[in-house]
DOPA-853012 format. One line per 10 residues: for each residue x, y negated, z of C-alpha. Coordinates in nm, 3 decimals. Layout:
X Y Z ~ ...
//
This chain:
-0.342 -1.467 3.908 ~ -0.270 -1.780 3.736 ~ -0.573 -1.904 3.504 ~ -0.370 -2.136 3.329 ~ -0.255 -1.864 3.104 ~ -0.571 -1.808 2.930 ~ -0.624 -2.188 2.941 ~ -0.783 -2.160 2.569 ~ -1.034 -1.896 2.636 ~ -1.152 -2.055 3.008
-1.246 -2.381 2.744 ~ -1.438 -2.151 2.505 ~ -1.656 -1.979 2.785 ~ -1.695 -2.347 2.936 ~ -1.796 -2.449 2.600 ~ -2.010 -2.198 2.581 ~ -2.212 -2.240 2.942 ~ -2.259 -2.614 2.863 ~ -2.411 -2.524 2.521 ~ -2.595 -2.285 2.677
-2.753 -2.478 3.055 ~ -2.720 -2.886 2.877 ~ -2.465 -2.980 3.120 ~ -2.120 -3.077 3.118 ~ -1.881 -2.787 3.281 ~ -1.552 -2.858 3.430 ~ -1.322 -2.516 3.564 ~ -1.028 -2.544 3.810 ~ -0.787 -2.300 3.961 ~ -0.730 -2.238 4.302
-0.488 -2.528 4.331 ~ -0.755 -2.803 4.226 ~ -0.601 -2.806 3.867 ~ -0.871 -2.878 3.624 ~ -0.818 -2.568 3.347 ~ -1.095 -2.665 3.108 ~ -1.390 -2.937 3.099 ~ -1.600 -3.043 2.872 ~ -1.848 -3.373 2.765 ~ -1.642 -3.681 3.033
-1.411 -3.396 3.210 ~ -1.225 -3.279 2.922 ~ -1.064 -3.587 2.922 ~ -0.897 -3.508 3.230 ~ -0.790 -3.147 3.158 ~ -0.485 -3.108 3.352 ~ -0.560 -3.352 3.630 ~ -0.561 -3.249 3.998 ~ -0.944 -3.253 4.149 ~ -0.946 -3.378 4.561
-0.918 -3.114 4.806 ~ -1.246 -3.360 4.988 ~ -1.472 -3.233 4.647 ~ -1.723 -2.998 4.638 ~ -1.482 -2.780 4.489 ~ -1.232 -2.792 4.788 ~ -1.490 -2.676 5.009 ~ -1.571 -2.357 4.789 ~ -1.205 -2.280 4.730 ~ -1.192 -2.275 5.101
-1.517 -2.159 5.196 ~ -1.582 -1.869 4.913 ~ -1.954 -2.021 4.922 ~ -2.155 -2.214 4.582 ~ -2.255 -2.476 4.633 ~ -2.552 -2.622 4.440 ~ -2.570 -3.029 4.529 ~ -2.914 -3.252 4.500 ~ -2.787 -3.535 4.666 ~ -2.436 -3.601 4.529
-2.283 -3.861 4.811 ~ -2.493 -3.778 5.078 ~ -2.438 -3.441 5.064 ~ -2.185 -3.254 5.379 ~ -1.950 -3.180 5.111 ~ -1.902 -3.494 4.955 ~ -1.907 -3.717 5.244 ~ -1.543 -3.745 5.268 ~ -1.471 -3.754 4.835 ~ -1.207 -4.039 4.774
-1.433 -4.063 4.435 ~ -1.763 -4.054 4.585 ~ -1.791 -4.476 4.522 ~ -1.767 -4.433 4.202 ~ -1.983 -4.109 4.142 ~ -2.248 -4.122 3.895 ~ -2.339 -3.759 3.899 ~ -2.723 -3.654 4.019 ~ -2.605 -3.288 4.027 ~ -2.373 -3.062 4.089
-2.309 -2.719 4.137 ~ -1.951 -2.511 4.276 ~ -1.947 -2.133 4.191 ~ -1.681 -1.963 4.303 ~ -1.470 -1.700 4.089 ~ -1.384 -1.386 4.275 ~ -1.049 -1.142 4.195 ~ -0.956 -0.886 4.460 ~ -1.183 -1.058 4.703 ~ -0.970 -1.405 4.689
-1.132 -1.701 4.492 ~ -0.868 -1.773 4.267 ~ -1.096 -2.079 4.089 ~ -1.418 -2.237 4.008 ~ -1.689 -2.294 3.783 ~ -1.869 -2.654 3.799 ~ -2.177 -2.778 3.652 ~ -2.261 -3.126 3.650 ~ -2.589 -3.319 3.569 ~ -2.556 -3.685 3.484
-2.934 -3.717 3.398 ~ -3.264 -3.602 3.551 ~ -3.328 -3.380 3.269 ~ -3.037 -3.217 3.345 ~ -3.073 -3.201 3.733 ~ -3.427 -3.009 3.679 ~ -3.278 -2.763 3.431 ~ -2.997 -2.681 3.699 ~ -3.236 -2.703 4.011 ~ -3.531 -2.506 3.816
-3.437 -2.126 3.905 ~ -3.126 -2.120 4.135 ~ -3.112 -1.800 4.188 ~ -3.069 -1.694 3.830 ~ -2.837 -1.994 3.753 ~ -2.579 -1.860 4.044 ~ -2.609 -1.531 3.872 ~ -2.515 -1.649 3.556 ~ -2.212 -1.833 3.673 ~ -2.128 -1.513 3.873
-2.105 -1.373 3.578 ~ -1.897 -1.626 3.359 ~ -1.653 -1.554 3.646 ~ -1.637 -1.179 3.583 ~ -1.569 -1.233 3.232 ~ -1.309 -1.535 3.331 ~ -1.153 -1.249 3.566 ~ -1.116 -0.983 3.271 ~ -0.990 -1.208 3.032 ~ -0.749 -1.279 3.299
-0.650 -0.923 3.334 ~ -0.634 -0.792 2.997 ~ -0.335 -1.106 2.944 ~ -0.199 -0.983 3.273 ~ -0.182 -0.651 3.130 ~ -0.041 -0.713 2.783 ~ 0.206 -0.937 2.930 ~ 0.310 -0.633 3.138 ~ 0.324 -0.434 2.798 ~ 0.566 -0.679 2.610
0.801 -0.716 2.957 ~ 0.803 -0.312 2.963 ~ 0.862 -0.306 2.607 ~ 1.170 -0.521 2.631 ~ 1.282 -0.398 2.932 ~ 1.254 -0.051 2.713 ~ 1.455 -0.206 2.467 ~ 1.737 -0.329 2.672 ~ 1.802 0.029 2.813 ~ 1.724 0.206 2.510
2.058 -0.039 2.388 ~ 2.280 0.072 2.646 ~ 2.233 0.411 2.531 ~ 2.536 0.587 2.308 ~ 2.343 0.751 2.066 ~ 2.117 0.608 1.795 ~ 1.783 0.570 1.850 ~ 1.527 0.513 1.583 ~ 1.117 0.503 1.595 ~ 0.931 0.529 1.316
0.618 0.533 1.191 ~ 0.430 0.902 1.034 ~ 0.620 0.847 0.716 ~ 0.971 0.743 0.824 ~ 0.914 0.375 0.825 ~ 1.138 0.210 1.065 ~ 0.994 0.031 1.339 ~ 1.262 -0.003 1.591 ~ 1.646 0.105 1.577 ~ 1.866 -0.015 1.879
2.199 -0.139 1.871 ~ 2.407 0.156 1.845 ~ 2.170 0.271 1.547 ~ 2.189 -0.014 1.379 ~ 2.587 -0.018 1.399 ~ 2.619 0.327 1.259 ~ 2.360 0.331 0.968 ~ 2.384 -0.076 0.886 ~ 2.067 -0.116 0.766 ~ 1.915 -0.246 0.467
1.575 -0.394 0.308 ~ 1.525 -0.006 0.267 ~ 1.449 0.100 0.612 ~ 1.321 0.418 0.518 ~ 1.512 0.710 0.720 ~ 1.531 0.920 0.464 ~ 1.722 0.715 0.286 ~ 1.996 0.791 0.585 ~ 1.861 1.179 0.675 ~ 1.821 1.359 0.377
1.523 1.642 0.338 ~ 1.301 1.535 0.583 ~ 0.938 1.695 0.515 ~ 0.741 1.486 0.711 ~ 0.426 1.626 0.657 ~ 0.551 1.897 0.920 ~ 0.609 1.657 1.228 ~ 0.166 1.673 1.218 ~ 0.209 1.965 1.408 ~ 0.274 1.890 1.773
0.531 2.181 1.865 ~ 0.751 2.086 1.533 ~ 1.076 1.893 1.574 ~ 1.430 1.901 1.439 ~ 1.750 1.964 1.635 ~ 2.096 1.934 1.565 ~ 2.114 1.896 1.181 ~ 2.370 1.730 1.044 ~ 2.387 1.380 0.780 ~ 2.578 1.246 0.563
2.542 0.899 0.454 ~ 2.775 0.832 0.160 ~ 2.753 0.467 0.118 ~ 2.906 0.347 0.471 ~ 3.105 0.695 0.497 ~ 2.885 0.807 0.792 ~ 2.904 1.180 0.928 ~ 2.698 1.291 1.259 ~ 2.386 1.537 1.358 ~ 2.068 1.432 1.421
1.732 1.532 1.637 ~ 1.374 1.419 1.569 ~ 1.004 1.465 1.720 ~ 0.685 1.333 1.691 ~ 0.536 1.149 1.960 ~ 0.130 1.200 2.006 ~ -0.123 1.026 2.209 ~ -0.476 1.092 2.270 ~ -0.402 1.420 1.983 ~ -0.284 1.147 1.679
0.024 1.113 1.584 ~ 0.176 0.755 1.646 ~ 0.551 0.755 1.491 ~ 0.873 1.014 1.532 ~ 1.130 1.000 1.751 ~ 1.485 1.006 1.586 ~ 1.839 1.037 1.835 ~ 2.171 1.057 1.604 ~ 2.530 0.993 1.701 ~ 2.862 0.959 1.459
3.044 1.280 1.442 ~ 3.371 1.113 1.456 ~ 3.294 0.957 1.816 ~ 3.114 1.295 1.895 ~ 3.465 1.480 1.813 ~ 3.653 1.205 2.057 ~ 3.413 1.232 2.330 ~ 3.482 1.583 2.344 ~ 3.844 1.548 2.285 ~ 3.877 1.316 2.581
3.667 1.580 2.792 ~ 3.920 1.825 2.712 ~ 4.216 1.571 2.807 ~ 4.056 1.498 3.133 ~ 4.146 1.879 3.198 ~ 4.451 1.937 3.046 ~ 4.735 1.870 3.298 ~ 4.999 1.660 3.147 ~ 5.366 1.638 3.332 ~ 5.683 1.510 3.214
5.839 1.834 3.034 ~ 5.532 1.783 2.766 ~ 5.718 1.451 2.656 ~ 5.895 1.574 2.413 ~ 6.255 1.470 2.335 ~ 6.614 1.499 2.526 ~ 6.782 1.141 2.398 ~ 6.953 0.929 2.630 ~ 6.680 0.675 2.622 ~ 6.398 0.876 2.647
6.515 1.026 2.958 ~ 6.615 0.707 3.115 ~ 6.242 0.631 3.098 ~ 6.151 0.995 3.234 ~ 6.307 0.953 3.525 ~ 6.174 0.543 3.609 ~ 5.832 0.728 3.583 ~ 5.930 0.996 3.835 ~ 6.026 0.720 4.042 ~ 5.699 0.521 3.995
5.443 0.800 4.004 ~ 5.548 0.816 4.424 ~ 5.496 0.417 4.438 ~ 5.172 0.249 4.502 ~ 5.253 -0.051 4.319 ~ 5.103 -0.151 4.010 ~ 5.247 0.019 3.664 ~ 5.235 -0.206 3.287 ~ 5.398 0.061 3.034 ~ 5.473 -0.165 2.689
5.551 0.068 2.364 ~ 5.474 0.056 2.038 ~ 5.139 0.194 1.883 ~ 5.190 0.619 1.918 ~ 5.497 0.650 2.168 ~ 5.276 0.783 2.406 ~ 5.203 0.533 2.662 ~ 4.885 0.775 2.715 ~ 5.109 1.053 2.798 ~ 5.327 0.865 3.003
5.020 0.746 3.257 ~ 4.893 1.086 3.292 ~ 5.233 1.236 3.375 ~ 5.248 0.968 3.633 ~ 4.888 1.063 3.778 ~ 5.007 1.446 3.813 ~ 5.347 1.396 3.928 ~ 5.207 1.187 4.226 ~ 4.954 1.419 4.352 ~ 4.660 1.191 4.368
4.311 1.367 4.505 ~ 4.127 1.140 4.269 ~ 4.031 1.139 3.954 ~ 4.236 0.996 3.619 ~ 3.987 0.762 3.479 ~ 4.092 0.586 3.096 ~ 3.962 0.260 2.997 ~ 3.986 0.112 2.612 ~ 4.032 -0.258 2.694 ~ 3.955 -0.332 2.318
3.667 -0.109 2.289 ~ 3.441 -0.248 2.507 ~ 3.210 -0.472 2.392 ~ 3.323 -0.832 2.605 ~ 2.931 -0.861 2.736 ~ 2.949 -0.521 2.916 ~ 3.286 -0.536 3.042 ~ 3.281 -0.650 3.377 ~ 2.963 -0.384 3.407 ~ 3.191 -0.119 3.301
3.471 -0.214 3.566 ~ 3.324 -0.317 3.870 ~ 2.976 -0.198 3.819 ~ 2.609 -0.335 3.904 ~ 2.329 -0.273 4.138 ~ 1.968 -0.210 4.104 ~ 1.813 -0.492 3.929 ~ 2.083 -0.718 3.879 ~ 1.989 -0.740 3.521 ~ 1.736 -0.615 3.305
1.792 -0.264 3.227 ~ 1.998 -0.190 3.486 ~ 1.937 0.147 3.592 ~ 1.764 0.291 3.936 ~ 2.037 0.299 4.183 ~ 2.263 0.091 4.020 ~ 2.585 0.257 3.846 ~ 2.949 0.241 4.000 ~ 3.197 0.106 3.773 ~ 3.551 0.259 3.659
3.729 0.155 3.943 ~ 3.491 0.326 4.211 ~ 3.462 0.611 3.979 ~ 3.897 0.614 4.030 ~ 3.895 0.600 4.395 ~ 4.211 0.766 4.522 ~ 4.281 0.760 4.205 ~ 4.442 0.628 3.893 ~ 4.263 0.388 3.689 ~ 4.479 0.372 3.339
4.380 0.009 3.176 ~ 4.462 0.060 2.784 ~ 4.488 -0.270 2.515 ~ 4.486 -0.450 2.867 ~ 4.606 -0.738 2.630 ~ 4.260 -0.725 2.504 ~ 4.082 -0.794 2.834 ~ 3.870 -1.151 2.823 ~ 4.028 -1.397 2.968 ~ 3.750 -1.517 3.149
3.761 -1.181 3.362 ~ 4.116 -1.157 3.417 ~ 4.048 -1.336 3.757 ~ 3.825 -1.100 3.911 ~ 4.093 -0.797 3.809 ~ 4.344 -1.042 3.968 ~ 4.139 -1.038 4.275 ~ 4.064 -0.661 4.248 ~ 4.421 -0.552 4.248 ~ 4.510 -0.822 4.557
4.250 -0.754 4.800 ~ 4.159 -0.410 4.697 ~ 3.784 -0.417 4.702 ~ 3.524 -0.483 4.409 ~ 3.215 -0.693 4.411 ~ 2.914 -0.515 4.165 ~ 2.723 -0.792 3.967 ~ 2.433 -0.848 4.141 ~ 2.621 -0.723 4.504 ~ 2.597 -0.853 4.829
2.906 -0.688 5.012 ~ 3.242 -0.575 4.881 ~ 3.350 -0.231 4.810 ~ 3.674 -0.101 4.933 ~ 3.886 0.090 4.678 ~ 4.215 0.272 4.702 ~ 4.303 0.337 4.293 ~ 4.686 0.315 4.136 ~ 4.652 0.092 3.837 ~ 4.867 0.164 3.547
4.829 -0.048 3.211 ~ 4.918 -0.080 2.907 ~ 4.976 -0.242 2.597 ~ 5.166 -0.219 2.232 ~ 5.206 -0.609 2.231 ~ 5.428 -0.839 2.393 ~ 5.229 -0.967 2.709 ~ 5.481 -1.258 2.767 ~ 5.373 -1.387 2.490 ~ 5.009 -1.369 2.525
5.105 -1.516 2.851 ~ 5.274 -1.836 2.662 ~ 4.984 -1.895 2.432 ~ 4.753 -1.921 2.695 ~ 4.583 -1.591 2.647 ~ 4.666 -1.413 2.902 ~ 4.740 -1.552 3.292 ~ 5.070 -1.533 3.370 ~ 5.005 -1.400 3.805 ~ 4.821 -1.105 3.648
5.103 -1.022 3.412 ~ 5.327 -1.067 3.707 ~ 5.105 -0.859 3.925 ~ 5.031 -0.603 3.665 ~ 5.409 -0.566 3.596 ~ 5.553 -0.503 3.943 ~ 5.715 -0.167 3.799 ~ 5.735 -0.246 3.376 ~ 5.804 0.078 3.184 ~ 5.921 0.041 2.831
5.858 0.332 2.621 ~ 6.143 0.346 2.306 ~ 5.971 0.350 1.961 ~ 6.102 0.675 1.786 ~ 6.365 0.542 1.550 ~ 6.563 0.454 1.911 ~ 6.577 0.794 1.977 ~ 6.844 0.942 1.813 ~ 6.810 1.299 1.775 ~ 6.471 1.331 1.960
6.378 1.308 1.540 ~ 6.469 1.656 1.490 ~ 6.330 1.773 1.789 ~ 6.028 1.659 1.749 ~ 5.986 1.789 1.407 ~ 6.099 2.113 1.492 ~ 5.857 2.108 1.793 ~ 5.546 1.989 1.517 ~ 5.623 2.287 1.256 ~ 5.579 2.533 1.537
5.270 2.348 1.690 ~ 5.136 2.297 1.310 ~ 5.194 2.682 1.245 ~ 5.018 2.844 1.493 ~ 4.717 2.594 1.485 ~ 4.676 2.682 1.095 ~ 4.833 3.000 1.114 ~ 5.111 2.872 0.896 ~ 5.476 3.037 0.859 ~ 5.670 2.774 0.770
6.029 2.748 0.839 ~ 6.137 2.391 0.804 ~ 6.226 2.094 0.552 ~ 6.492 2.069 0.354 ~ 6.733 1.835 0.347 ~ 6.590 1.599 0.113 ~ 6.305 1.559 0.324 ~ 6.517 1.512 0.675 ~ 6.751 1.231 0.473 ~ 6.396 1.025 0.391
6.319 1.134 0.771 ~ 6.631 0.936 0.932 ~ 6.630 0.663 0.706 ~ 6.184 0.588 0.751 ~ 6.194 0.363 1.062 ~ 5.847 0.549 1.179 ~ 5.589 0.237 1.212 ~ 5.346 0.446 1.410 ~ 5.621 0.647 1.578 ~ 5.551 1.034 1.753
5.206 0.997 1.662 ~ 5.256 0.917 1.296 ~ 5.571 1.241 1.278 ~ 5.279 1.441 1.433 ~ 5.051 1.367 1.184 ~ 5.290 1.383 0.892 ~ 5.366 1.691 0.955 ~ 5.032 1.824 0.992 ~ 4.990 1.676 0.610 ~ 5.286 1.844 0.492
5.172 2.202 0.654 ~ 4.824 2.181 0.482 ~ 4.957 2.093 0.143 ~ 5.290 2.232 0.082 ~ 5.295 2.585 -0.110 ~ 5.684 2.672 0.021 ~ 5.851 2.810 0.293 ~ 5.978 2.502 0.375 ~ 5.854 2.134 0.333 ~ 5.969 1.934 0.065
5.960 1.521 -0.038 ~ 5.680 1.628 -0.274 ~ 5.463 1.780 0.030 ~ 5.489 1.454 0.201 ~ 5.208 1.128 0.175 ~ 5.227 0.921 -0.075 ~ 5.372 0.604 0.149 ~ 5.701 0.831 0.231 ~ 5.751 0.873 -0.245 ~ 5.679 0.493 -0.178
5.946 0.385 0.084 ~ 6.220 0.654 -0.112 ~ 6.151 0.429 -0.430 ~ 6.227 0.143 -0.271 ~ 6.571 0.269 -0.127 ~ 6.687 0.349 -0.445 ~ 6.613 0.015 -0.589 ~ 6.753 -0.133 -0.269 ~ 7.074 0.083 -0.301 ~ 7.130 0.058 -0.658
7.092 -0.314 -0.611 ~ 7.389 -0.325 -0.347 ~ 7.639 -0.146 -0.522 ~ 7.520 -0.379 -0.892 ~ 7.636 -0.669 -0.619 ~ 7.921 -0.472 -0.496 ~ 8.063 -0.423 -0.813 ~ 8.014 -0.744 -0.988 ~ 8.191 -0.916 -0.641 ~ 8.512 -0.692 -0.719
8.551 -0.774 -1.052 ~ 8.515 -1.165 -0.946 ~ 8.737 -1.149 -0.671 ~ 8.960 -0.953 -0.989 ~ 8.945 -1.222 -1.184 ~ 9.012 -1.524 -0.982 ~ 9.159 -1.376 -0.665 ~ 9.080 -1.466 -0.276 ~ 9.221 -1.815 -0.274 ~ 9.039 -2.131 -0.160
9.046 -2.242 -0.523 ~ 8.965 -1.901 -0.608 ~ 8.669 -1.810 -0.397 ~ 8.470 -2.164 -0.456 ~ 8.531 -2.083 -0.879 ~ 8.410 -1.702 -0.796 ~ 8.084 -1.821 -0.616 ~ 8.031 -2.139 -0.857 ~ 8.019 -1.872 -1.086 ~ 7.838 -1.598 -0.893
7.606 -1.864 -0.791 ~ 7.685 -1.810 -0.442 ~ 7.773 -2.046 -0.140 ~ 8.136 -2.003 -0.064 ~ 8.004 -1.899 0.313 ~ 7.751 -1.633 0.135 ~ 8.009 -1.489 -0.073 ~ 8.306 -1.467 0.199 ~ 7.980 -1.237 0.376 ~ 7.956 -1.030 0.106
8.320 -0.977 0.076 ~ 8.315 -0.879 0.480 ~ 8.060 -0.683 0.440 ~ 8.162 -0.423 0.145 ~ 8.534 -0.465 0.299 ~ 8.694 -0.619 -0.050
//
């Protein structure tokens, strides 16, 4: 119980007993420190008061004290001030919370006036002050109380924004009172912080009745391009309604959470990588290789070879009895990171939740733990996963003993992690240690004929998932095919050809069934060709004209406007 907390109401009730008795009133706390004071003491508001007063012998004691003969008196005999003490009065009262004097109540008299007043009716006096104490002890508790309120509230808070849904409070009328963190990301709100102006048709005149609430309805807010479902109910106490309850989550991340469920089940080997080219197959088999080994895996690829794939086909082609656990390096948020790894315990932090929570790598014991965007790591944690993957063990934030782990790592990553490693992004021993076995997964256009296979292998998938009948693309389409160099490789054939099955109304897939980017890129290697033979034909007749003498070639690019060294390349390179 510390009274210095309500400081400013202990110096209104002193106030208010020396108004009341004529005296000046000084309080302490049990540690001697004067809280409040008025007439000479309030001077010394903050001062320490000797443990040889009056007051030190009712901290100690429990026991008023009511004093006619200040310096002669037992409990001031040995007062370093009692020299210099001019008081004729005194009187200790003691205040009282769970039977423990946490601080006192003193009057003092410097005149006879004042002595009679306090001496007149003792009894009634002590009573009073009794009193004054009660009310210094409830004043006490209420702050202790609403100080407990505003700690639970933010503890509240902090969970409530670990949560992955949405969660909004308002007030009877939809007024926003509180959103977390992940609300406030999807909806980006506004000065209008109405919900209906994100939920539409919301009658909330109906949320009055106790049992009514909404569940699963869906939203659509146009302006940020935000799909997802929603749940609401009201939230009563003492039989009034005090605000409603909204939880909503993005149907986009709803769709990927269950997609990822469903991958977690689906059994992935090396037959469902698609493709029979030389290169592809060289990497196949390093896999095989690697999925037996208990050294550490970095597979580099471009964005949609199928580095995904790859680590999966690993997991099930070594038999592990653990679990296959994924981690998006870039989507965690860099505060929560080392949570989501390695864990915490009870308390560590606030929020954290009863029990603690194991992190990714516990949750992979005997295991694979598959480290995606591991580029994208912060480099002030890439220690601790250096220290993870040498002394196998993890440490939980707020931990006292290390936790032993037996998990395969694999990583990966669609950018050059020597690089990383040269800027100073990324520390070169965990590369090294990362990349004890480096797989390199070939971007499609190094495939050869994997091209054909694959889009063979996408027109049947694409056909029986929108019961479709279509028999191929013509030849138009598979010349654009093998000249596109495929920036977002497998996955961007995959969904290409999912576009072209939707829209086309043939048998067979055409250039005009195909996105607009592919019309794009054929434009440009007409103007590109067409260009090329303009320069091949205006070289001949040049070379014609002058011949391919030294003379000759410096008047043909003089006039061509052409180094001699450009134009002997050009003459290489369309064989003249």
């Amino acid at each position: 119980m510390n009274l210095y907390e309500i400081r400013e109401n202990i110096q209104k009730i002193a106030e208010a007993i020396s108004a009341v008795l004529n005296v000046d009133v000084t309080i302490c706390d049990n540690e001697l420190i004067r809280i409040a004071g008025t007439g000479l003491y309030k001077e010394n508001i903050g001062n320490k008061i000797s443990n040889n007063s009056a007051f030190g012998y009712t901290i100690e004691s429990g026991e008023s004290y009511i004093i006619e003969d200040p310096r002669e008196n037992m409990a001031c005999l040995h007062c370093e001030e009692r020299d210099k003490c001019r008081e004729s009065a005194e009187v200790a009262s003691p205040i009282f919370y769970n039977e423990k004097v946490v601080g006192v109540i003193g009057l003092v008299a410097f005149q006879e006036t004042q002595k009679k007043e306090i001496l007149r009716n003792e009894n009634e006096l002590l009573q009073f002050l009794n009193k004054m104490g009660e009310l210094i002890v409830l004043k006490l508790i209420d702050n202790e109380k609403s100080e407990r309120i505003n700690l639970l509230a933010v503890e509240l808070r902090e969970v409530i924004n670990l949560f992955d849904s949405g969660v909004a409070l308002t007030d009877s009328q939809g007024n926003i009172k509180y959103i977390n963190v992940k609300g406030n990301n999807i909806l980006k709100l506004d000065n209008r912080n109405n919900i209906s102006k994100y939920f539409k048709n919301i009658d909330f005149t109906l949320f009055k009745e106790k049992s009514y609430s909404i569940t699963n309805r869906s939203f659509i807010y146009k302006k940020e391009n935000v799909r997802g479902i929603f749940k609401a109910k009201s939230i009563y106490s003492n039989n009034e309604l005090m605000g409603i309850l909204f939880i909503f989550e993005e149907m986009e991340e709803m769709i990927n959470n269950i997609n990822n469920f469903i991958s977690q089940n689906i059994k992935t080997t090396f037959n469902d990588i698609v493709g029979k080219s030389s290169s592809l197959e060289a990497v196949k088999e390093l896999s095989r290789r690697a999925s037996i080994s208990k050294s550490t895996i970095l597979i580099q690829g471009e964005s949609g070879t199928g580095k995904e794939l790859f680590a999966r086909a690993i997991y099930n082609e070594g038999n592990f009895k653990g679990p296959f656990i994924t981690v998006n390096c870039a989507a965690i948020p860099e505060q929560l990171f080392e949570s989501e790894l390695f864990g915490y315990e009870e308390g560590s932090f606030t929020g954290a939740k009863k029990g603690g929570k194991p992190g990714k790598f516990e949750m992979a014991n005997k295991g694979v733990i598959f480290l995606d965007e591991i580029s994208e790591i912060p480099i002030h944690l890439q220690s601790k996963l250096l220290r993870v993957l040498q002394e196998k063990n993890i440490e939980r934030i707020g931990g006292k003993f290390p936790i032993n782990i037996d998990v395969k790592v694999i990583a990966a990553t669609n950018c050059e992690l020597e690089e990383k490693v040269s800027e100073g992004s990324f520390r070169k021993d965990l590369y090294f240690r990362l990349a004890v076995i480096p797989i390199n997964v070939p971007p499609l256009r190094e495939r050869g004929t994997d091209l054909n296979f694959l889009i063979k292998y996408f027109i049947d998938k694409f056909n029986v998932k929108l019961e479709k009948n279509i028999t191929g693309i013509d030849d138009d389409a598979v010349h654009l095919f093998n000249e596109y160099q495929w920036p977002g490789n497998v996955r961007e054939l995959e969904n290409t050809i999912e576009y072209s099955i939707n829209v086309t109304s043939h048998k067979m897939i055409t250039l005009e069934d195909l996105p607009g980017r592919f019309k794009i890129f054929k434009c440009k290697n007409i103007c590109e060709r067409n260009l090329k033979q303009i320069e091949e034909e205006e070289i001949k007749n040049i070379i014609g004209k002058y011949g391919k003498g030294s003379k000759a070639i410096e008047k043909a690019a003089k006039e061509l406007g052409l180094s001699r060294a450009t134009l002997y390349r050009r003459i290489k390179k369309y064989s003249l």
